[in-house]
N, C-alpha and C positions, 0 to 999 in steps of 0.2 A: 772480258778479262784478258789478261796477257801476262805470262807466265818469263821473266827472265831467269834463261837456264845457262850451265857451264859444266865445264869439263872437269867434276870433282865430286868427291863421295856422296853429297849432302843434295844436289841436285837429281843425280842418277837414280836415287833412291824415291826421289819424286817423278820419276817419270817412270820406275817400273810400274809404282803405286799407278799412275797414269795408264798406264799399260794393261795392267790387270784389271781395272776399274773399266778399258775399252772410252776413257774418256779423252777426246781430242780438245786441244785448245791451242790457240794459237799464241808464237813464240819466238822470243829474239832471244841470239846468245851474249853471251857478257866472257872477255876473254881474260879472266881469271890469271891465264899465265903471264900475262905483260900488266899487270894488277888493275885491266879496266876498270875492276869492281870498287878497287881505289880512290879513286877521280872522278871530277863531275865530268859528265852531268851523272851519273848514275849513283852518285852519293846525295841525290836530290831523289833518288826513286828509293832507296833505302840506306840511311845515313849510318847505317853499321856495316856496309862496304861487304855485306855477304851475300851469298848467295845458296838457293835461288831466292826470288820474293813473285809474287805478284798481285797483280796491279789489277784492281777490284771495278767493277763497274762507272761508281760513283766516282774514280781518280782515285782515292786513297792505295795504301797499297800494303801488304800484308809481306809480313817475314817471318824466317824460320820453317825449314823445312816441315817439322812436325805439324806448327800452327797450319801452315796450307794442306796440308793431307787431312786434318781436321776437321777446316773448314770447308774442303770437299764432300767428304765424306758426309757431312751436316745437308750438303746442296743433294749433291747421288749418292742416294745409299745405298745402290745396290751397283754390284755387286757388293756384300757390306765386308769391308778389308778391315774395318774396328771392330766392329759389332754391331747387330740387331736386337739386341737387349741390354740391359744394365748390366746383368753379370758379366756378360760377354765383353762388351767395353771396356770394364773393370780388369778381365782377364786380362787382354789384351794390351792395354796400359802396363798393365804389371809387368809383361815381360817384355814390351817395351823400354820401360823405364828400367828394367836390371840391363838390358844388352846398352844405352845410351850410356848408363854411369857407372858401369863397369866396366863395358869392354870399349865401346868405340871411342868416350873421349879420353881414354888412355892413347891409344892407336891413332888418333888425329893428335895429339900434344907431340908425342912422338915423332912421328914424322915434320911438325914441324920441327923439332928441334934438332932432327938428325939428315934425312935424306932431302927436307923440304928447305932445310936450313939459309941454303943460299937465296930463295926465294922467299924468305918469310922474316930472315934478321934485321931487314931496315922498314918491316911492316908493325912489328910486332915485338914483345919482349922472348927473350927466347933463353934456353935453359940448355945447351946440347950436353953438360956434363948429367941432367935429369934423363937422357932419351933413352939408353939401354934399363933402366931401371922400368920406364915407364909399359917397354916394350914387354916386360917380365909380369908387371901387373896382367896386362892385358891378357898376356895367355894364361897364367893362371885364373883371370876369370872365370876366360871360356870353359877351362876345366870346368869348375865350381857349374858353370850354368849347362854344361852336359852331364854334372851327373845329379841334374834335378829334373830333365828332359824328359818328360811322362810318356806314355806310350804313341806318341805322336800319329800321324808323321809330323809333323809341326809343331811349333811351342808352344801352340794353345790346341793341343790335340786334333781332331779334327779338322780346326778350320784353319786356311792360309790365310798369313794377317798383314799389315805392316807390320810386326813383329819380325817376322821372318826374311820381308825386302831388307830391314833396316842392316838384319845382321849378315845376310847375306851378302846386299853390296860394301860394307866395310870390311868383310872377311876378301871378297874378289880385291879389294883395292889392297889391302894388306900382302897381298901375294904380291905385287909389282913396286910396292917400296920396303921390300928387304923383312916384312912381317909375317910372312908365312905362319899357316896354323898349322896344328899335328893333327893330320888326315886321319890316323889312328884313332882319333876319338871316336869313341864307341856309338856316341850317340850321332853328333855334330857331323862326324866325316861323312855319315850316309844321307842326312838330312843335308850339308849343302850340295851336293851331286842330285840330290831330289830336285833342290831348286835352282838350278842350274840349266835343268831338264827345259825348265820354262821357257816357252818363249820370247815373255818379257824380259829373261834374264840378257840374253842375249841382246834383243832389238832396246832395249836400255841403256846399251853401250853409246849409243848416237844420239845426238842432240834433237833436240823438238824440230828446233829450225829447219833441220836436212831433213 
């Protein structure tokens, strides 16, 4: 297998997964900012020009970050970062699925149409009179999803999930395009300083490849 990674919310977040999981795989970078991901040939590895994907035994090749954390997860399951049982799983999708379409693809539309702007208007359609509005949604989310945050420390109570990578690296990324959250939150401010703590959090900054 071989894992194409890059310098943006959606890979990072597969390689903390990577990190916690203690699962090594080897990896080329795709440079995103000059729109390698664009252009063939790598629109031949995944013709929706995103990233990251990878590239499965057989040649085929998988995308979407979720779909690969997945389909890992399916291969090693342990340490289990979805779950070990049904309910668990179940759990874990749930607040998956509330931080993906609630908070972070407000937070990625946004940036592309404000601060990502110059790099994303001859890629994409783009909305910049939509991007403070969109930046409004998002943090009112995260309200809404701190004040359902159970006795944690984590969003599925005891156990650290991809739940808590996902939202975590899109809150880190939100801090250095002008998205900032409110640290004050009762629940969320002490839960990301928890995960932050990690060591993934950190060694997740750097590409596979380095």
């Amino acid at each position: 297998m071989l894992i194409y990674d890059a310098h943006s919310p959606a890979p990072r977040c597969l390689r903390m997964f990577l990190l916690e999981k203690q699962l090594q795989l080897p990896a080329v970078a795709v440079d995103v900012m000059t729109g390698e991901n664009r252009q063939l040939p790598y629109l031949t590895v995944n013709p929706a020009g995103q990233t990251p994907a990878l590239r499965l035994d057989d040649g085929s090749t998988l995308a979407e970050a979720v779909a690969i954390a997945e389909y890992l997860e399916e291969l090693y399951p342990l340490p289990a970062l979805i779950g070990s049982t049904p309910e668990q799983r179940a759990q874990t999708r749930q607040w998956w699925r509330r931080v993906e379409l609630n908070i972070t693809e407000f937070m990625h539309n946004a940036y592309h149409y404000a601060e990502g702007l110059a790099r994303f208007e001859s890629r994409i359609p783009v909305l910049p009179e939509a991007a403070d509005g969109l930046k409004r949604v998002a943090q009112d989310r995260l309200r809404w999803l701190d004040s359902m945050f159970g006795a944690g420390p984590y969003l599925c109570g005891e156990r650290f999930t991809v739940a808590d990578i996902w939202l975590y690296v899109w809150l880190d990324f939100g801090v250095t395009v002008n998205q900032p959250f409110d640290r004050s939150l009762p629940n969320i401010g002490p839960w990301f300083e928890r995960i932050a703590a990690r060591p993934g959090a950190e060694l997740s900054r750097k590409l596979l490849a380095a």
